[in-house]
ROLUM-687228 format. One record per residue (C-alpha): residue in one letter; residue number from 0; x, y, z. Coordinates in steps of 0.05 Angstrom, whole numbers, plus 5000, padded with zeros to 4 digits. Layout:
<nodes>
("a" NUM (X Y Z)) ...
</nodes>
This chain:
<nodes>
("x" 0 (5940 1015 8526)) ("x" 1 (5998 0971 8561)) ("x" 2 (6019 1018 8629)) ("x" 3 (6087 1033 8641)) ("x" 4 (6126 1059 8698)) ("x" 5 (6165 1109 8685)) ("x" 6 (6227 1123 8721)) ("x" 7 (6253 1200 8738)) ("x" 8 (6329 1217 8736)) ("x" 9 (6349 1247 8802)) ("x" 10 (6336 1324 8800)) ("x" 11 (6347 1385 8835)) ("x" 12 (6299 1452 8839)) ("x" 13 (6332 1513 8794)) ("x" 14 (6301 1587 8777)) ("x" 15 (6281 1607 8716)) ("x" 16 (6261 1671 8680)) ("x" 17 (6228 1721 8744)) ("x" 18 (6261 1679 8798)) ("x" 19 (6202 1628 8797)) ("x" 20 (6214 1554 8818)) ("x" 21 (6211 1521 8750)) ("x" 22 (6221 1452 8777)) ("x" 23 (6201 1417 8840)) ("x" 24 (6246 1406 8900)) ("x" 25 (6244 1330 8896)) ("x" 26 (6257 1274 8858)) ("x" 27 (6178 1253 8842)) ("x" 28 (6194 1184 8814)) ("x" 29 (6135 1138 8819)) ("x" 30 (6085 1181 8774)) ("x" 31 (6050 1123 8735)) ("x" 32 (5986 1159 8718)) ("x" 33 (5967 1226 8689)) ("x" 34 (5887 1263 8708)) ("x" 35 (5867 1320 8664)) ("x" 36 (5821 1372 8679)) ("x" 37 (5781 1398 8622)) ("x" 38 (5750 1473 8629)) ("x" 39 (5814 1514 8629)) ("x" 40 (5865 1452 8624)) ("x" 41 (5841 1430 8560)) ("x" 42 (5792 1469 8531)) ("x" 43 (5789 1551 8526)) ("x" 44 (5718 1551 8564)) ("x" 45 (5736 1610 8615)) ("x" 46 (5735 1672 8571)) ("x" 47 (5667 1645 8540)) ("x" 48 (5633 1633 8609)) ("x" 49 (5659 1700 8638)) ("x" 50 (5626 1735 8577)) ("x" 51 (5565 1703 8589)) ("x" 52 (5555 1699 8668)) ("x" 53 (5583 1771 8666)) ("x" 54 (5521 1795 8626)) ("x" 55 (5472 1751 8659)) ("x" 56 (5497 1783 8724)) ("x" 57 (5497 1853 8696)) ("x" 58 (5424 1836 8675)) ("x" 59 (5404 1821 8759)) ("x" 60 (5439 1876 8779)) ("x" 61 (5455 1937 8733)) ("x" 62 (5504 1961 8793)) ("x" 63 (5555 1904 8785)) ("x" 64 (5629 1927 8775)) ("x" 65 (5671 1887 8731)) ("x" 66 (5720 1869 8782)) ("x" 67 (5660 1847 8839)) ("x" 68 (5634 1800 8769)) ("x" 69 (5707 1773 8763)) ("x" 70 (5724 1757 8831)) ("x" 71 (5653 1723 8841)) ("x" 72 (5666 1688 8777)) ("x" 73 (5741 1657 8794)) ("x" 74 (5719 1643 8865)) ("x" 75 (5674 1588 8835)) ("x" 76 (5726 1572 8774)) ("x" 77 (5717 1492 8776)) ("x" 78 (5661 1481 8809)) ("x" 79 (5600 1437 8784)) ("x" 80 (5560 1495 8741)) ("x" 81 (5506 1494 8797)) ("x" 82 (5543 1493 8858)) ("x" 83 (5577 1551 8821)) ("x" 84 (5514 1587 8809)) ("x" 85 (5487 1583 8887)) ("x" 86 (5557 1608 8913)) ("x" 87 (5557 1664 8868)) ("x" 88 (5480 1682 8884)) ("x" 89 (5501 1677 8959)) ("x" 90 (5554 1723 8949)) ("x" 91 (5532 1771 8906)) ("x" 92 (5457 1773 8934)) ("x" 93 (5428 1777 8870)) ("x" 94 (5345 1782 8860)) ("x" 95 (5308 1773 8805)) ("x" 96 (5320 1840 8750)) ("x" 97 (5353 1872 8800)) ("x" 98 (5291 1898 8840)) ("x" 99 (5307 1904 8913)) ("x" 100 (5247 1877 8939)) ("x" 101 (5237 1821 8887)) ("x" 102 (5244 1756 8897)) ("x" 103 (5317 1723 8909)) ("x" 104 (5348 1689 8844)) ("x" 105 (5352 1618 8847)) ("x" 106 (5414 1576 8822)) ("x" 107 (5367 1531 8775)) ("x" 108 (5343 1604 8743)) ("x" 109 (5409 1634 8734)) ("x" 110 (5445 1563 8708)) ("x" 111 (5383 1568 8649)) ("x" 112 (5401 1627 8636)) ("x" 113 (5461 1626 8630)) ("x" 114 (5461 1558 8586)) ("x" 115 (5413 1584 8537)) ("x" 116 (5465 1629 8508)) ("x" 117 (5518 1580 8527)) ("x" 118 (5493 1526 8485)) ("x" 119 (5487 1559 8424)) ("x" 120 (5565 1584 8424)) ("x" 121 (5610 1523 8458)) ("x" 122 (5633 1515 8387)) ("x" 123 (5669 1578 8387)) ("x" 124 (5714 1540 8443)) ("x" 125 (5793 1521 8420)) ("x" 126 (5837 1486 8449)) ("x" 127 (5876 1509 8504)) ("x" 128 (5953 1527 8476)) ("x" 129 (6000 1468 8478)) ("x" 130 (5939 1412 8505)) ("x" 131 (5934 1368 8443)) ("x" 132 (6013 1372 8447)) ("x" 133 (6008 1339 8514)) ("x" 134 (5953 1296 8491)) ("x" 135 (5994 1274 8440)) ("x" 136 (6054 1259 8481)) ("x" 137 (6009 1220 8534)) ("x" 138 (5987 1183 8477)) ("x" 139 (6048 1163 8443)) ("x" 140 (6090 1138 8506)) ("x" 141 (6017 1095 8538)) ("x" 142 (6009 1134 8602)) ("x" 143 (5948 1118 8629)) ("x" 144 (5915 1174 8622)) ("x" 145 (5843 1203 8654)) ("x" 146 (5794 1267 8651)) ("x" 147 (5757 1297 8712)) ("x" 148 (5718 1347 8703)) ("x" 149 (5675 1386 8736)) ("x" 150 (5625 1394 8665)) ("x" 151 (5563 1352 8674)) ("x" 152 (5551 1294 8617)) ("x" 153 (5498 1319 8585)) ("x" 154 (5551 1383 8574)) ("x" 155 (5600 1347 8548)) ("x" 156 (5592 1330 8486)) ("x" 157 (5571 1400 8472)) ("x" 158 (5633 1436 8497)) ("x" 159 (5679 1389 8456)) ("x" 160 (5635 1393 8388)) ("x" 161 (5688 1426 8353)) ("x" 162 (5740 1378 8380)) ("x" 163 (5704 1314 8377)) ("x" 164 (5772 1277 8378)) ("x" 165 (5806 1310 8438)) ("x" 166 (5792 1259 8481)) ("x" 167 (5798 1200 8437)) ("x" 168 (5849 1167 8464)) ("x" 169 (5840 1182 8545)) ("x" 170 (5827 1113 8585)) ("x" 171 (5767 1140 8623)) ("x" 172 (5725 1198 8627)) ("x" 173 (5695 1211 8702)) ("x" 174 (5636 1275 8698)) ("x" 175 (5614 1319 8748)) ("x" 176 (5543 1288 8755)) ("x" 177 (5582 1218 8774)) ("x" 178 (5595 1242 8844)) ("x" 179 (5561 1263 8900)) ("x" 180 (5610 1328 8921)) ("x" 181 (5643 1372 8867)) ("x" 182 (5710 1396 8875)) ("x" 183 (5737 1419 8915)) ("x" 184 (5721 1348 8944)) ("x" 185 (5763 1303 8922)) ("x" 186 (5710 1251 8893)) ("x" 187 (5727 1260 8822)) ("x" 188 (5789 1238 8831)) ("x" 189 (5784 1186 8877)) ("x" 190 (5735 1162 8814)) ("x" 191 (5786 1178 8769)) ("x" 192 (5836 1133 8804)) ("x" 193 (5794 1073 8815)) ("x" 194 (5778 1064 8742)) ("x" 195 (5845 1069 8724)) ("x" 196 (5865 1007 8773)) ("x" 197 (5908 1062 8815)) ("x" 198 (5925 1027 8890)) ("x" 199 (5968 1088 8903)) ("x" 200 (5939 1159 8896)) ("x" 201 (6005 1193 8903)) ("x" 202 (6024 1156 8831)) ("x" 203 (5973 1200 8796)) ("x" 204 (5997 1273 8775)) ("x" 205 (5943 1319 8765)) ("x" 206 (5944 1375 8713)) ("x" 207 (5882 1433 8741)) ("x" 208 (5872 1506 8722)) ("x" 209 (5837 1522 8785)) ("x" 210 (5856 1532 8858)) ("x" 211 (5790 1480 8880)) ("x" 212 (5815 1428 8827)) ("x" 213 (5888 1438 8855)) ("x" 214 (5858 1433 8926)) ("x" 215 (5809 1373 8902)) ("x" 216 (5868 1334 8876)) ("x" 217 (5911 1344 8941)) ("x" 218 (5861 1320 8980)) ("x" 219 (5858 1260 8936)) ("x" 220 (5927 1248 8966)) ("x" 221 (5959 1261 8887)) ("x" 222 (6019 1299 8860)) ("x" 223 (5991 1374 8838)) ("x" 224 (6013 1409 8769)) ("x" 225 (5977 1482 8768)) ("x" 226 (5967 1523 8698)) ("x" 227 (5932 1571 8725)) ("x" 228 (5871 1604 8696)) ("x" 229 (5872 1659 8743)) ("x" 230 (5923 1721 8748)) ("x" 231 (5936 1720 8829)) ("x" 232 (5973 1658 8839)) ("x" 233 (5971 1668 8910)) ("x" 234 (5910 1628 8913)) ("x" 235 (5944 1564 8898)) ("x" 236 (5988 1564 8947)) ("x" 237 (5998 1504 8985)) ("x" 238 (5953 1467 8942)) ("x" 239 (6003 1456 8875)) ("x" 240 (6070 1429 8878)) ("x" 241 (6095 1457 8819)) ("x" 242 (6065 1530 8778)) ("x" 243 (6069 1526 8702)) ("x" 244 (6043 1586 8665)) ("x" 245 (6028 1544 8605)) ("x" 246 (6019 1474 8572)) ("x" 247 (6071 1502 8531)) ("x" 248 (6125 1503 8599)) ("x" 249 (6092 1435 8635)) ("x" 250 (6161 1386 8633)) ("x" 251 (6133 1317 8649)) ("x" 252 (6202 1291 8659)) ("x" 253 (6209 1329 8718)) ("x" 254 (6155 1278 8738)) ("x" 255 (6191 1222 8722)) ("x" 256 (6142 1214 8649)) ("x" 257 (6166 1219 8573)) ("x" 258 (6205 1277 8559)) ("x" 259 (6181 1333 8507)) ("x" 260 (6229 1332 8451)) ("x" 261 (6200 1389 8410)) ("x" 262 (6242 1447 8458)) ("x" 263 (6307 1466 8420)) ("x" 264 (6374 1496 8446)) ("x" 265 (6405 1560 8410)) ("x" 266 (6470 1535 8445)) ("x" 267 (6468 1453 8465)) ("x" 268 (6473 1459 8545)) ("x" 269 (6448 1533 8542)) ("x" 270 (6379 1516 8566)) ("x" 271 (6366 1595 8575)) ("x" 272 (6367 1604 8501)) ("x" 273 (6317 1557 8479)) ("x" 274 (6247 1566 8438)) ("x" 275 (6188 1517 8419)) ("x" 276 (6173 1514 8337)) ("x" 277 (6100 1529 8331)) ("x" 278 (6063 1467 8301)) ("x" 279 (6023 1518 8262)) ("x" 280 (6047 1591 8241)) ("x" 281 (5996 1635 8276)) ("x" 282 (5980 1701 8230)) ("x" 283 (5948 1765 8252)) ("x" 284 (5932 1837 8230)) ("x" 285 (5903 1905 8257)) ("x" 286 (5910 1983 8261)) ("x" 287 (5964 1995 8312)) ("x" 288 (5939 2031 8366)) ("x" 289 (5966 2072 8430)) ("x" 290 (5991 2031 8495)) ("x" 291 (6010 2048 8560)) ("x" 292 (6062 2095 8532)) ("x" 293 (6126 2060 8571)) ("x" 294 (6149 2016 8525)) ("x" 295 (6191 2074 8491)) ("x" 296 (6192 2117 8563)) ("x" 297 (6205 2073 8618)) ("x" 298 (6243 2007 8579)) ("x" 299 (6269 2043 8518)) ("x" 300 (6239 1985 8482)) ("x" 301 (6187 2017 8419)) ("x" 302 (6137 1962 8414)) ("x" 303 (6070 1969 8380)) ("x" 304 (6008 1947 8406)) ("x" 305 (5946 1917 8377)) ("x" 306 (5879 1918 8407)) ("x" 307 (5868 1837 8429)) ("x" 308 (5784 1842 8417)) ("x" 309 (5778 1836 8348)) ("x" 310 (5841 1786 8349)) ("x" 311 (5810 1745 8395)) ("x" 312 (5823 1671 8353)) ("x" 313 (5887 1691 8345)) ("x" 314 (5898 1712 8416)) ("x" 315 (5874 1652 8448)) ("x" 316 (5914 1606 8402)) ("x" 317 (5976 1627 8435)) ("x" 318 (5997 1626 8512)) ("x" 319 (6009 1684 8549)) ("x" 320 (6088 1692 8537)) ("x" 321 (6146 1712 8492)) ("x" 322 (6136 1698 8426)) ("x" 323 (6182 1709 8348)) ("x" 324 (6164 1720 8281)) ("x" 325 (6156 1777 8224)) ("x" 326 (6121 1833 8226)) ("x" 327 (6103 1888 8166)) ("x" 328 (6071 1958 8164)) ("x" 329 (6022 1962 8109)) ("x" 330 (6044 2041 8095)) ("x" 331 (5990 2082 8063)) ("x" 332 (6032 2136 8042)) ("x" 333 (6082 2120 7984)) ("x" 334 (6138 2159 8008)) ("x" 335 (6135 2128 8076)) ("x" 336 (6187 2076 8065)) ("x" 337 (6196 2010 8119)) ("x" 338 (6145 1980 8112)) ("x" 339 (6180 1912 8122)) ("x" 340 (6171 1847 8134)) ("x" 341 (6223 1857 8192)) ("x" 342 (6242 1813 8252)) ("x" 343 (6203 1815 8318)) ("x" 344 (6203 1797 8384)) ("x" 345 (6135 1795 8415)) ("x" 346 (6098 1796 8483)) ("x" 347 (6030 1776 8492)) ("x" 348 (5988 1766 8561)) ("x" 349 (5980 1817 8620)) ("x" 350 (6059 1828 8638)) ("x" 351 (6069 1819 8715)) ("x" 352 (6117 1867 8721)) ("x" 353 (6062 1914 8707)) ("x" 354 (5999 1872 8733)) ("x" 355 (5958 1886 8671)) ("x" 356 (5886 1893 8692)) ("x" 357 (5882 1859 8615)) ("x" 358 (5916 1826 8559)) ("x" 359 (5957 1858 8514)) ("x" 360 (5993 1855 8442)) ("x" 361 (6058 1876 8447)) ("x" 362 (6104 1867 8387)) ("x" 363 (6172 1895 8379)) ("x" 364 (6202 1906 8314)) ("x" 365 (6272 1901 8310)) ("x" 366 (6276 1955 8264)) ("x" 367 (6291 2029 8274)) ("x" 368 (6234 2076 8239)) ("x" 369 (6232 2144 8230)) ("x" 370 (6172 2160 8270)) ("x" 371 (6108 2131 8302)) ("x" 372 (6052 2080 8265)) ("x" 373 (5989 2091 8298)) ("x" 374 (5932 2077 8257)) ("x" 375 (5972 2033 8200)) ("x" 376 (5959 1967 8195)) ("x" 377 (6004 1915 8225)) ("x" 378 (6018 1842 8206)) ("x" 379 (6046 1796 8244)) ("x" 380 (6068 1721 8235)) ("x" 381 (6083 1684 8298)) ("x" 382 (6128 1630 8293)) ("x" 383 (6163 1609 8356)) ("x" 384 (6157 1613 8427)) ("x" 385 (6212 1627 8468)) ("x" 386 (6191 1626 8552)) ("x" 387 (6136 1652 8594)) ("x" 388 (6117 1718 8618)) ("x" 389 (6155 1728 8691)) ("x" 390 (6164 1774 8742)) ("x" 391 (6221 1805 8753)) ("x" 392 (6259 1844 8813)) ("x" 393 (6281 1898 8783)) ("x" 394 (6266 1939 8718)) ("x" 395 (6333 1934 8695)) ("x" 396 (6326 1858 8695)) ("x" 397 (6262 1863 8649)) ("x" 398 (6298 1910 8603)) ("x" 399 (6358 1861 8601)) ("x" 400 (6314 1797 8590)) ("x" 401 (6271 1831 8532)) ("x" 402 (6342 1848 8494)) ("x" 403 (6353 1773 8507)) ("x" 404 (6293 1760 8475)) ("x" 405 (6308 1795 8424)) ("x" 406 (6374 1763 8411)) ("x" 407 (6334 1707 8413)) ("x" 408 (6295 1718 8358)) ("x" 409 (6341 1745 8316)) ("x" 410 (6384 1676 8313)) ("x" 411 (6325 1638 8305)) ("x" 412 (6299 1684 8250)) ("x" 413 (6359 1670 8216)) ("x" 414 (6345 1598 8203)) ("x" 415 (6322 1578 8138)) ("x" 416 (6258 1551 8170)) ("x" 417 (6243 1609 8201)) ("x" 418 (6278 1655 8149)) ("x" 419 (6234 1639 8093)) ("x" 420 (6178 1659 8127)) ("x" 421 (6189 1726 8116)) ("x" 422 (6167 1716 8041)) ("x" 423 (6096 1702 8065)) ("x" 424 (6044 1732 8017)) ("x" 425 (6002 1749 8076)) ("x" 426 (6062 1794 8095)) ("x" 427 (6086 1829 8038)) ("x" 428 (6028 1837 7982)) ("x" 429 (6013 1908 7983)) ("x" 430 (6071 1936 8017)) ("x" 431 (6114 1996 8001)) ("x" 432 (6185 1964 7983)) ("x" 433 (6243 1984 8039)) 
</nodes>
């Protein structure tokens, strides 16, 4: 497509939800060129491989804790798959089955192992939340527009089988296997920028999930956007310019490219109030099940929580972040009146107030009830998203951003496109009458 430069307005940094710089501290004006990562950016690989690796691991060595598997895993998040596999051999000290005197595991070995099972389930991979969005916006306004990843060729294809269009419209495609040094050499996206036509590296903006690809891309000399795929954000210090906890939050213009124009304002210059239609209504069900018993204790805040395994589609089609819809109790006693559908505000992601050691389901109903739910089936239909999970200083400012939230969702409820939602046959059939 015909390149454009786009032009950025003059802008300042501000805080948003959690205190978090939402915007860099400079006017970034001369971003012509946008390079996408894939695994984590693009596509939901990580979850997959960390199931997989996990057990392989588990498999070498029986005495593996879960966190020693996860930190060897996200220390060699974006890595070529080999170069991966020898770092985590290394550092774990694996041997073959585990037997102390055996012979040491080799990366080739552990890469075929793991790719056997691999193979035969890359098309239960989705998209990442918000990426064909961006795509799509990339698309529309001509920005030249490039992939590096880390994935080898022969992989590709496989990884993006259920997507076979995702890519369709990206200028150039630059593979793992195309240079010399993975990341976090900056290679790929030195490659990246020559077969764009890029003379100036610092043009390019990079989008990366990991702290090598953010490191990779600085090195390349290029403006850094982090989404990061893994929970301590410390690790990308100094290597991202700007932190976005989603696709859903990334604001190009900040960059000086096209401008979103799918974000709408509750109140026009009230940019606190805001939420983000979903392109597709994302439904869900299950039993409701115990927390961490301080939603009603510690916040005064009654949510009910679903268990994310079994809702795993669902889960991963939405962002970690604050989320409205409706929500209805399928009662199975007929004097239990309540059952719905009622307005909620929900929650889902690993809350860093409370570091989460994992995700979580955590609708509220706005809705007072007689009594506890466990065990009764809950439906929920997502609609909107509203911001991203934050930190926050104090408990008192969580409790007063959730009633925000709430207030939130309420108004938007209240709109006839979101109103008549609440008619949904997947919410009421079968349910007690209020």
């Amino acid at each position: 497509g015909r390149q454009r430069r786009h032009r950025a307005p003059h802008t300042r940094a501000r805080r948003g939800a959690g205190g978090y710089v939402t915007m860099p501290p400079w006017a970034p004006a001369n971003i012509t060129h946008v390079i996408l990562d894939l695994d984590g950016t693009l596509i939901n690989t990580e979850q997959l491989v960390d199931e997989v690796v996990g057990a392989v691991l588990r498999k070498h060595d029986a005495s593996l804790d879960t966190k020693s598997i996860r930190n060897a895993i996200e220390g060699v998040r974006g890595m070529r798959p080999l170069d991966g596999s020898r770092i985590i051999i290394e550092n774990l000290k694996l041997r073959k089955d585990g037997a102390a005197d055996g012979p040491a595991l080799t990366a080739e070995e552990l890469l075929a192992e793991t790719e056997v099972e691999l193979n035969g389930r890359w098309g239960e991979v989705n998209t990442m939340p918000g990426a064909e969005r961006l795509l799509a916006l990339l698309r529309r306004h001509e920005v030249p527009t490039a992939l590096a990843t880390s994935t080898p060729a022969e992989y590709l294809s496989a990884k993006l089988a259920s997507h076979p269009n995702l890519l369709e419209h990206v200028a150039c495609v630059c593979t793992g296997d195309e240079v010399r040094r993975g990341k976090p050499d900056p290679s790929i996206f030195l490659l990246a920028a020559e077969r764009l036509g890029v003379d100036d590296p610092s043009s390019c903006l990079v989008v990366e999930d990991t702290p090598l690809g953010c490191q990779a891309a600085k090195a390349a000399g290029m403006r850094v956007l982090a989404v990061p795929s893994i929970q301590n954000h410390d690790l990308y210090g100094g290597h991202a310019d700007e932190l976005c906890r989603s696709l859903y939050d990334v604001d190009p213009a900040r960059w000086g490219l096209p401008a979103f124009d799918d974000w709408r304002e509750l109140v026009p210059g009230m940019s606190l109030d805001r939420y983000l239609p979903l392109t597709t209504p994302i439904r869900m069900r299950g039993a409701v099940v115990e927390g961490f018993g301080r939603g009603s204790k510690m916040l005064g805040i009654p949510t009910a929580n679903l268990d994310v395994a079994p809702l795993k589609p669902q889960a991963d089609a939405l962002a970690p972040g604050i989320y409205f819809g409706w929500a209805a109790v399928a009662k199975e006693d007929p004097r239990d009146v309540g059952g719905g559908p009622h307005r909620m505000v929900m929650s889902i992601g690993w809350n860093p107030f409370f570091d989460n050691a994992k995700k979580t389901i955590e609708p509220w109903l706005l809705h007072e009830f007689g009594g506890d739910f466990y065990d009764q089936e809950l439906r929920l239909n997502v609609l909107g998203y509203i911001r991203p999970e934050a930190n926050f200083t104090t408990l008192e400012d969580l409790v007063k951003r959730i009633h925000r939230d709430a207030e939130v969702a309420k108004t938007c409820l209240a709109l006839e496109e979101f109103a008549k939602h609440a008619d949904d046959p997947f919410l009421v059939e079968g349910l007690v009458p209020n």
